[in-house]
C-alpha positions in Angstrom: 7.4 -24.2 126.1 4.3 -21.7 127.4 4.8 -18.4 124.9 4.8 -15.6 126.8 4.9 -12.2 125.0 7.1 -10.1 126.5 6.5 -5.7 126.2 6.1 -2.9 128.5 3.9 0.0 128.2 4.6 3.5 128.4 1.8 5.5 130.2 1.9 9.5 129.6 -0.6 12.6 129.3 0.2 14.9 126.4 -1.5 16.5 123.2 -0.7 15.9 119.6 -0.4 19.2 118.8 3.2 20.9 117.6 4.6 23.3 115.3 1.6 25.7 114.8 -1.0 22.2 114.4 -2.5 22.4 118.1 -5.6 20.2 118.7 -8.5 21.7 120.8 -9.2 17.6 121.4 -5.6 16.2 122.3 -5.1 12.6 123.3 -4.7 11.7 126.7 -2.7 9.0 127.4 -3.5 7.8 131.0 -0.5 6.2 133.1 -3.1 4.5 135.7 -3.5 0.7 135.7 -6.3 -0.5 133.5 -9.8 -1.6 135.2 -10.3 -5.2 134.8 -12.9 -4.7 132.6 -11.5 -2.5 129.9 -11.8 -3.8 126.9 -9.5 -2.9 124.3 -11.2 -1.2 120.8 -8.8 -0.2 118.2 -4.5 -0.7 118.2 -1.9 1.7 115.6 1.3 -0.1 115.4 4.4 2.1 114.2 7.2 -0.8 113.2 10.6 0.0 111.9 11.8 -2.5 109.1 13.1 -6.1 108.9 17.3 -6.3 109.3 19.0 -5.0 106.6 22.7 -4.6 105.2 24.4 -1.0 105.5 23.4 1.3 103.4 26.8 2.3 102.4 28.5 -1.0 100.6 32.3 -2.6 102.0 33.7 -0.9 99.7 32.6 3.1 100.8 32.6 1.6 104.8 36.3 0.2 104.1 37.0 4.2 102.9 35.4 5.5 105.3 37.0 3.7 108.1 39.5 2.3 107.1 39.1 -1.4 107.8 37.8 -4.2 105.6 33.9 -5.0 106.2 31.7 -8.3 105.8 29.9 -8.7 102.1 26.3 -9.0 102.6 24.1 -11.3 100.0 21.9 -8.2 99.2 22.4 -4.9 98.1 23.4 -2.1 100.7 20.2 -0.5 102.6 18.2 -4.4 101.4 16.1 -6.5 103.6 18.1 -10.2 104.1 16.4 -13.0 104.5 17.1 -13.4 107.9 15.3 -9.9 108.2 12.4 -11.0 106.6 12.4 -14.4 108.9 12.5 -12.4 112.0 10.4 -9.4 111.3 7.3 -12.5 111.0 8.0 -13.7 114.1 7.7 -10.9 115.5 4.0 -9.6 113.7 3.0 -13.5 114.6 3.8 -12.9 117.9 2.1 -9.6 118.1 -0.7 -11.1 116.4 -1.0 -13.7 119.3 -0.6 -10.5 121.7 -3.6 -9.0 120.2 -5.8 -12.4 119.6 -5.8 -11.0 115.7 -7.5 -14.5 115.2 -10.1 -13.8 117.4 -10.2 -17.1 119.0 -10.3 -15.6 123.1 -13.6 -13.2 122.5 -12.3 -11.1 125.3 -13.4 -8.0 123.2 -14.2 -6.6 120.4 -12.3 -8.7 117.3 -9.6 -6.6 116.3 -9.6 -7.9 112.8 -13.2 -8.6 112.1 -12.9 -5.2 109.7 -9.7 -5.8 107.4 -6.6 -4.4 108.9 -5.4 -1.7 107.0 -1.2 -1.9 106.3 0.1 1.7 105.0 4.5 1.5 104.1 6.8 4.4 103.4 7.3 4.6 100.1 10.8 5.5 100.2 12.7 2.5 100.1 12.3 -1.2 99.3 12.8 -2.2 102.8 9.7 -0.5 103.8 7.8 -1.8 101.6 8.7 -5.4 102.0 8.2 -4.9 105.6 4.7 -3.6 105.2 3.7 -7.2 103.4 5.6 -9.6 105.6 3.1 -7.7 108.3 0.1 -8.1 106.1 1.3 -11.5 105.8 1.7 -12.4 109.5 -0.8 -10.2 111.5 -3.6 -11.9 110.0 -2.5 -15.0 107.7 -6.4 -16.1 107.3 -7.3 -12.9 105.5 -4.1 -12.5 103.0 -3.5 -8.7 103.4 -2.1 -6.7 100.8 0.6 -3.6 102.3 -0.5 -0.5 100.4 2.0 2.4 99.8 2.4 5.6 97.4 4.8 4.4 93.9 7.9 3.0 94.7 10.5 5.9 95.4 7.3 8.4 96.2 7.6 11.1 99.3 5.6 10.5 101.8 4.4 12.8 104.0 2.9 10.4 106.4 6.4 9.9 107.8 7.7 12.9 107.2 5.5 16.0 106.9 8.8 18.7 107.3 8.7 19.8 103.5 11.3 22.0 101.9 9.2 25.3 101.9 9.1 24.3 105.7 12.4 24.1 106.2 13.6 27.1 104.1 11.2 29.3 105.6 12.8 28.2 109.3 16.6 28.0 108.2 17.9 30.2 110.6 15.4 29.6 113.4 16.3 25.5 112.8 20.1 26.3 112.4 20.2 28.5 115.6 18.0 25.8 117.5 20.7 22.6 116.3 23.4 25.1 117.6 22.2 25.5 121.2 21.2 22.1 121.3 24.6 20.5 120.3 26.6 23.1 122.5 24.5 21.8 126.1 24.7 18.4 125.3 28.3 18.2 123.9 29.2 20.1 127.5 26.9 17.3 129.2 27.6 14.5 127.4 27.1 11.1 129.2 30.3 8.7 130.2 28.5 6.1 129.3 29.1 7.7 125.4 32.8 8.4 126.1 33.0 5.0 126.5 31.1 3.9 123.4 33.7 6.6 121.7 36.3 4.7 122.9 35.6 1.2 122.6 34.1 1.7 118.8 37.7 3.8 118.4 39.6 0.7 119.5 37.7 -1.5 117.6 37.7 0.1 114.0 40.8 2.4 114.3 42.8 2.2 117.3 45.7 4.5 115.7 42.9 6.9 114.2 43.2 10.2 116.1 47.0 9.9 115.9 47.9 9.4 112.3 45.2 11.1 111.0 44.7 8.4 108.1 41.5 6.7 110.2 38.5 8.0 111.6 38.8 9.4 115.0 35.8 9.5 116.8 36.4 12.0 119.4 36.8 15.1 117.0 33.6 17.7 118.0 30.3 17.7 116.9 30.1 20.5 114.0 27.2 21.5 111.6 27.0 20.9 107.8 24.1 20.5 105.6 22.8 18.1 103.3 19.9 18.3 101.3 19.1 21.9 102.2 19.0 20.3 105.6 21.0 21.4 108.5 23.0 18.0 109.7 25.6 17.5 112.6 29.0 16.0 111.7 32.3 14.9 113.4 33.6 12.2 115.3 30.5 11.3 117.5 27.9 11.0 114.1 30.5 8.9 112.6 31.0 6.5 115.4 27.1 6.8 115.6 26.9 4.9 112.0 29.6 2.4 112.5 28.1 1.9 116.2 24.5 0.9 113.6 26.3 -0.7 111.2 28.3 -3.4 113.5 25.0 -4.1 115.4 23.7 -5.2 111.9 26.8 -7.2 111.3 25.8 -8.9 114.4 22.5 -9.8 114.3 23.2 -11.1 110.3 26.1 -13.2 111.7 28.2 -11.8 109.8 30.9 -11.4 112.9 33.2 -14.4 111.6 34.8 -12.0 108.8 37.4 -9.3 108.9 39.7 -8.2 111.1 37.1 -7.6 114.1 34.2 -9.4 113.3 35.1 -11.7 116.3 35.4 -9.3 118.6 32.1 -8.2 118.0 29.9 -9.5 121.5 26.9 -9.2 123.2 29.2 -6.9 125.9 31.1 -5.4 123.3 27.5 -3.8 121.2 26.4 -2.9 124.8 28.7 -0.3 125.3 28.9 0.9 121.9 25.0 1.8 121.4 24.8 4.3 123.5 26.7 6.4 121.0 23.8 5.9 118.5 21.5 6.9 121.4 23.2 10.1 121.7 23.2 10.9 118.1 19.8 10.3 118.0 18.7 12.3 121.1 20.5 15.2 119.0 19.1 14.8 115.9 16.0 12.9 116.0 14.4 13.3 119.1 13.9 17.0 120.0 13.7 20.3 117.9 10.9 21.8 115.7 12.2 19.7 112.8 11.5 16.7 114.3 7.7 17.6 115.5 6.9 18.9 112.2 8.2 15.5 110.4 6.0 13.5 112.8 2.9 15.7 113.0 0.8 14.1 109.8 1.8 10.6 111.7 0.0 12.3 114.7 -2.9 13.2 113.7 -3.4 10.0 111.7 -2.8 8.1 114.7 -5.4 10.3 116.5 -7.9 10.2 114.1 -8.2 6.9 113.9 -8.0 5.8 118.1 -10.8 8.4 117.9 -12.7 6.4 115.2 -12.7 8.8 112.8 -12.1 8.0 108.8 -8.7 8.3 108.6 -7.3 9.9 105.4 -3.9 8.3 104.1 -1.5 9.7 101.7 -2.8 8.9 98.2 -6.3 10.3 99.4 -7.8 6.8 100.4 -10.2 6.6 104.1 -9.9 3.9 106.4 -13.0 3.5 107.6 -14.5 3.8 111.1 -14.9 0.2 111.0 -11.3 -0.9 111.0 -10.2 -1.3 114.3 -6.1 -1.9 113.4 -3.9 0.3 111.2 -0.7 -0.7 111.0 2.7 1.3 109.7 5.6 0.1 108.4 8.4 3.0 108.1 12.4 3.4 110.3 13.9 4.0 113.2 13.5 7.3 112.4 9.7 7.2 112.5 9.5 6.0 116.0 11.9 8.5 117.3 9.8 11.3 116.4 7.2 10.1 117.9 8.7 9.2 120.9 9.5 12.7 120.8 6.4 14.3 120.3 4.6 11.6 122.5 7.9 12.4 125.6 8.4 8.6 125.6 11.9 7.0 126.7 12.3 3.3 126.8 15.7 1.4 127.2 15.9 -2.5 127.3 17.9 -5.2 129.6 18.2 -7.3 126.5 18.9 -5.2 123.6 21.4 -2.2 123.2 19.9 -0.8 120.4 16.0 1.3 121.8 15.0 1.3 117.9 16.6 -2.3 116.5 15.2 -3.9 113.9 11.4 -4.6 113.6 10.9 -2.6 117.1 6.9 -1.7 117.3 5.3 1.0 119.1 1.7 0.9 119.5 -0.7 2.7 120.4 -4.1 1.5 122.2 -7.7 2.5 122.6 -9.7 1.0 125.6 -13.1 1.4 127.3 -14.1 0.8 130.8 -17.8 0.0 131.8 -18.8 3.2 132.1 -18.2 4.2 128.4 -15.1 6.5 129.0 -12.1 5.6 126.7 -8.7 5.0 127.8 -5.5 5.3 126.4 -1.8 4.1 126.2 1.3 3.0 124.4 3.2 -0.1 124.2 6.2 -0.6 122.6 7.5 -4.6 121.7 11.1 -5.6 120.9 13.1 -8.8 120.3 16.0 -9.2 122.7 19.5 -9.1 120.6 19.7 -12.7 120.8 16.3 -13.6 118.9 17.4 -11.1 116.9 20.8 -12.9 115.8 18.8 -16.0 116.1 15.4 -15.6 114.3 13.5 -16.1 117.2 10.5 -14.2 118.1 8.9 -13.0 121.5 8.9 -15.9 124.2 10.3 -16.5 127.3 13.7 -17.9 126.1 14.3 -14.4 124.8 12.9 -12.0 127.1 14.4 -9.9 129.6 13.7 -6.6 132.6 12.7 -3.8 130.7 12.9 -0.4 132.1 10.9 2.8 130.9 10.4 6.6 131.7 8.6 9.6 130.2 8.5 13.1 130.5 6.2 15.7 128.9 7.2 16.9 125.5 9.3 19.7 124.6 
């Protein structure tokens, strides 16, 4: 079968500059086609982790909703195997994307220069993920992922820091307030539907008896880790709405009482819920643009072939021409965010699944001026599930939209 990598870009003008960090020289992502002889001179790539099990174990999910869940074979919030197996495919596949193994000489040679793989810190996950792309971007050269100490903030992926956030309490309390009151007014069918199919799936009796979870209860404001955080119904759903795609993709659906209804049809119209919570919480607000703005300017820096200064102090030189990030979900949503970005796929319910990339190019036309975009690459649902990469077996239409930032 011909391989045919399958993405879509996403074409905006904007700055990098947000929460009191303006740039006087912002990025300018162009949305006009390239010229046929651009030639393409450095790449970032932003990848959320390989598949892993919840990070709550059965026993907490079964308390929480009520209902008996599938035992994974690693620990809750753990890479699987099956992760690992289809979080390569997709780097190889990227790699052949990108020609990492410079065998087209179309341009430049993106890996002539070591790549340079930088991993949150935080968890295991991340850090695995960072080597299997080490591993598969460019297998000739036998990368080594680089991160702080295990456990180790870092502020790469999240530069909001608790003087931050105490100093803006109120300001970020009154901000999540107005926020959740419009959209709760607004909210889309399509997420009244995920409410109710997620509520007859999990705990059909649940806003009855009072002894489930009901998902339709309103959105409400708590806090957690001197952080202000939404709860209710919707942010519940939101979770299980995560957790049953992950169940799914590990092929874990032939256990319990529901696993089997668990489908393709079924996940599509319960994502949308996850979507929602996310719009709320991770995609807008001053919050969010202060966790992403160190990612920012590192990402500028860099496409502007500058040294670019990671978090334990180290440069990557102006001769490396790909830097590559392993971190969450989370990381791409703020920089969707700060970037305006919006993408939704034909063949995958979930915008931010599992070893999801967004990119971010630097070209040149013949007259010297550079041009930039982004690009983001998924695997449909069913290479997820199946631990397939990108090719045409496992493609789909793929829709996308942007608007300035906030």
């Amino acid at each position: 079968m011909t391989r045919k990598i399958l993405f879509f870009t996403c074409l905006v003008a904007l700055g990098v500059g947000w929460a009191g960090s303006a740039s006087a020289d912002p990025l300018r992502f162009s949305s006009a086609p390239l010229p046929d002889d651009a030639v393409l001179e450095r790449v970032v790539l932003v990848a959320r982790h390989g598949i892993r099990s919840p990070t709550h174990g059965p026993d907490d999910l079964a308390k929480e909703t009520g209902n008996v869940w599938p035992v994974w074979p690693v620990a809750p919030g753990q890479l699987t195997d099956h992760g690992r197996l289809t979080l390569g495919r997709m780097m190889h596949d990227i790699a052949l994307h990108y020609d990492l193994a410079c065998t087209r000489h179309l341009g430049p040679c993106l890996s002539k220069a070591s790549p340079v793989i930088w991993a949150d810190s935080a968890d295991d996950r991340t850090r695995q993920s960072g080597q299997i792309m080490a591993e598969n971007l460019v297998p000739a050269q036998h990368l080594v992922a680089r991160s702080l100490p295990p456990s180790t903030h870092d502020p790469l992926f999240d530069a909001a820091t608790p003087e931050f956030i105490a100093k803006n309490r109120a300001f970020l309390a009154a901000e999540a307030a107005s926020a959740q009151q419009g959209d709760e007014k607004d909210r889309p069918v399509a997420v009244d539907k995920g409410l109710g199919a997620l509520q007859m799936l999990i705990a059909p009796d649940g806003c009855a008896n009072g002894k489930a979870p009901c998902f339709t209860t309103p959105l409400s404001h708590g806090s957690k880790k001197g952080r202000a955080v939404l709860e209710g119904g919707p942010v519940k759903a939101a979770s299980v709405a995560e957790n049953i795609l992950l169940v799914y993709v590990q092929g874990l659906d032939n256990t319990g009482a529901w696993g089997h209804a668990l489908t393709p049809a079924l996940l599509a119209r319960a994502l949308p819920v996850h979507d929602y919570l996310s719009d709320l919480t991770r995609r807008r607000g001053t919050l969010v643009k202060e966790k992403s703005r160190l990612m920012a300017e590192a990402i500028k820096t860099f496409l502007k072939g500058k040294g670019t200064t990671l978090s334990d102090g180290s440069t990557v030189s102006q001769g490396t021409r790909l830097l590559a990030f392993a971190g969450h979900d989370t990381t791409i949503d703020a920089l969707a965010a700060r970037y305006g970005l919006h993408w939704t796929f034909a063949d995958q319910p979930d915008r931010t699944a599992p070893d999801t990339t967004l990119a971010f190019e630097r070209w040149r036309d013949r007259s010297g001026h550079a041009l930039y975009r982004a690009v983001i690459f998924h695997q449909s649902l069913a290479a997820l599930r199946g631990g397939d990469g990108l090719d045409e077996a496992h493609g789909g239409a793929m829709t996308v939209s942007s608007t300035p930032p906030e």
